[in-house]
N, C-alpha and C positions, 0 to 999 in steps of 0.2 A: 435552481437550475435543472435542466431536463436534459435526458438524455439525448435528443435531436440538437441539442446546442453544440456538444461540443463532440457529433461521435464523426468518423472519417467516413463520408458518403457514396459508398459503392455497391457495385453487388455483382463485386470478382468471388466467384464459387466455384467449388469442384464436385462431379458429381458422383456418389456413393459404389457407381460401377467405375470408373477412370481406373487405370494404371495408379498405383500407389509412386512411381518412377516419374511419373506425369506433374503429380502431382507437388513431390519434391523441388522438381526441374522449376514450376510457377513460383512456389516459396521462395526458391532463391534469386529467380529473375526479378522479382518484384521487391527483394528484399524484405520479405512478411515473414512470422516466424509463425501465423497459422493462419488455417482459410476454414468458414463455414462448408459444411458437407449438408449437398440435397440431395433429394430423390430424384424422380421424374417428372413430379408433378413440381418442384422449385420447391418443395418445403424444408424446412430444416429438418435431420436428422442425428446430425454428429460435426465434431472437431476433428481437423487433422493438424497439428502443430509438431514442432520439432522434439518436444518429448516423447511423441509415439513413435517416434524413429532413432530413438539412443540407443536401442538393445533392434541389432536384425544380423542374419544370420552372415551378409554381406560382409559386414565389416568385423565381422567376427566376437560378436558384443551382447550374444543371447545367454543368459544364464546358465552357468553349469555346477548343479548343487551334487551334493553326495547322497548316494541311492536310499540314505537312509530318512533325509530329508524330503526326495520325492516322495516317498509312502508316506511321510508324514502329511505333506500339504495334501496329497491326492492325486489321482491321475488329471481329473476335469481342471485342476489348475494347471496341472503340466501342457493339459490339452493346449489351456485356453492361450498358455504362454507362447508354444507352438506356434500359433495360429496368427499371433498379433510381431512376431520374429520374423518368421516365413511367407505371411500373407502379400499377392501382389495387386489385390485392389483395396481401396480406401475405404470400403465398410469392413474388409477383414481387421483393420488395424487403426481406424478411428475413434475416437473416445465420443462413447454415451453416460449418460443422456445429454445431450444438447441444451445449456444451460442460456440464456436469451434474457432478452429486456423489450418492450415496448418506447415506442419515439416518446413517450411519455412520461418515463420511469423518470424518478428525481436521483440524484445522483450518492443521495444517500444509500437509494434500493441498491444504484448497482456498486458501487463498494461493499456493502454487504455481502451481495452475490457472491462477490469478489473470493473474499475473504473467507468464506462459509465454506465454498468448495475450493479452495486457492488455485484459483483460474485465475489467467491473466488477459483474457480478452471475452468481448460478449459481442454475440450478432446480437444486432436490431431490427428487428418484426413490425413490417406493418403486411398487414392481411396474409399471414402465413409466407409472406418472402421476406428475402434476404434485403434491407436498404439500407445498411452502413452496418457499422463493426465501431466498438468501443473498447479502447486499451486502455493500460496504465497511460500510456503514451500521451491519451488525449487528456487524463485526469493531470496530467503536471502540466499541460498545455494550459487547461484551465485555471492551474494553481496561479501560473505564470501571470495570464490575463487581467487575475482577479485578484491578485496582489497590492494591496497599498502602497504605494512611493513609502518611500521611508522621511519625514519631514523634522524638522525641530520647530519646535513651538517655544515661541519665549513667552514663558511664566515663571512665575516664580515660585522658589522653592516650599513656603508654606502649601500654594496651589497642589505641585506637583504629589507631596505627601499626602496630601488630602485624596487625589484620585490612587494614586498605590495603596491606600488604606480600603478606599472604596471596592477596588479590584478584589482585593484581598477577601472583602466581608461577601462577596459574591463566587469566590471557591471554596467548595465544602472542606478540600482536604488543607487548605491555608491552615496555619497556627497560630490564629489572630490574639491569644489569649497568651503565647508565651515566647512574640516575637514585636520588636518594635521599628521603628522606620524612622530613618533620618537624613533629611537631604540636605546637602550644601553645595548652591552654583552648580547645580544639578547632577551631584554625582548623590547616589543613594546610597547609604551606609545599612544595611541589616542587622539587626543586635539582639540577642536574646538565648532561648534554646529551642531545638528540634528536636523530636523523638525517631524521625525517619529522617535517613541522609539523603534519601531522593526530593525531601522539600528546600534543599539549598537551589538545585538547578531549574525547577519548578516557580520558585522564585525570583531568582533569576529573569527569567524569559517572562516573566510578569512584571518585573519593571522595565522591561530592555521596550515592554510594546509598549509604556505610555510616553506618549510625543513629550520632546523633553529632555528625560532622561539623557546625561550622557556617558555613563560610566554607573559600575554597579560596584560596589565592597561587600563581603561575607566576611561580618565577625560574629556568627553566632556559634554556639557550642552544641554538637552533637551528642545527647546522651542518651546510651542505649540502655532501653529499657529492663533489659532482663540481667544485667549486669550491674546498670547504674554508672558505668564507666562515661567521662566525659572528656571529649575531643574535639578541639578546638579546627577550625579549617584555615589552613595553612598557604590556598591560594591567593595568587595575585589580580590586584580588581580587573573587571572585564570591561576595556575600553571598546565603548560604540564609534563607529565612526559616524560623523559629521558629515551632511548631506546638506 
């Protein structure tokens, strides 16, 4: 999937001279919580979102350290704090560099993006402008879209064991060697030992996705390895519902 599938199709900008007040006023009328920043020529430059405007001198929310920690960080960061507090146009107080994707990008690039600088939205470029904007917003849109019904398949239980096995040998961190599987009228019983407590819910959610299933039981025994201590798990099975 590509990023012109599912990004929001516009090219509302604000530009890098505008009133930083201007600029606020659009965010909220539009209910957006950031906008691309261009130049003159429409090219991308910079972010302006609602995090560059937490700390302003306004609302009285600019930092006030003790004189001995300014000398510490420097003047140039006190500068630069100054400058993005008190500043009233949007290249004073926008965030660079301007992080972007092409109509093109697959959507693994832009999670990545994402994630790597923990930004929450990306302009979309084609020939140096602005043509939509990609959020978290449009990724759970997509989730939503691209989500399988939830179905029951009637097989039967040999079947069903057979594909949770299969699953199993196709995850590296499964514990195919010290864990075993047993289905009855489709509830799935878990039986064995674990050395990491995180492979019960991992499990879990591995047999809850093969059609089928309709109920899960955990009786295997957690034993920690550097101990040797073993603990048994003491929750109650996880009924699916029925679709």
């Amino acid at each position: 999937m590509k990023a012109k599938e599912i990004m929001t199709p516009w090219a509302l900008t604000v530009g890098q001279d505008d009133s930083l007040l201007d600029a606020a006023r659009l965010m909220l009328k539009r209910r957006i919580s950031g906008l691309p920043v261009v130049n003159a020529s429409g090219e991308l430059v910079g972010m302006i979102t609602e995090g560059d405007l937490l700390r302003r001198t306004e609302t009285q929310t600019e930092k006030h350290r003790p004189r001995w920690i300014e000398f510490l960080i420097g003047p140039g960061k006190a500068a630069e704090e100054f400058t993005r507090t008190h500043g009233r146009k949007v290249s004073e107080v926008m965030s660079t560099p301007a992080y972007w994707v092409s109509e093109g990008a697959t959507l693994e690039d832009v999670v990545t993006l994402m994630e790597r600088h923990r930004i929450k939205r990306l302009p979309v470029i084609r020939n140096k402008k602005v043509v939509g904007i990609l959020s978290r917003a449009n990724l759970l849109q997509a989730l939503l879209d691209n989500a399988k019904p939830e179905t029951i398949a009637f097989t039967n239980d040999r079947d069903l064991r057979k594909k949770i096995l299969a699953e199993m040998g196709k995850q590296f961190w499964a514990p195919k060697a010290l864990v075993d599987v047993f289905v009855e009228k489709g509830v799935v019983t878990f039986t064995g030992t674990i050395l990491d407590e995180r492979d019960r819910s991992a499990l879990k959610v591995l047999a809850e996705n093969v059609p089928g299933v309709r109920a899960v039981r955990d009786e295997m025994i957690w034993v920690e390895p550097l101990s040797g201590v073993a603990i048994a798990n003491t929750d109650l099975p996880a009924n699916l519902s029925a679709t």
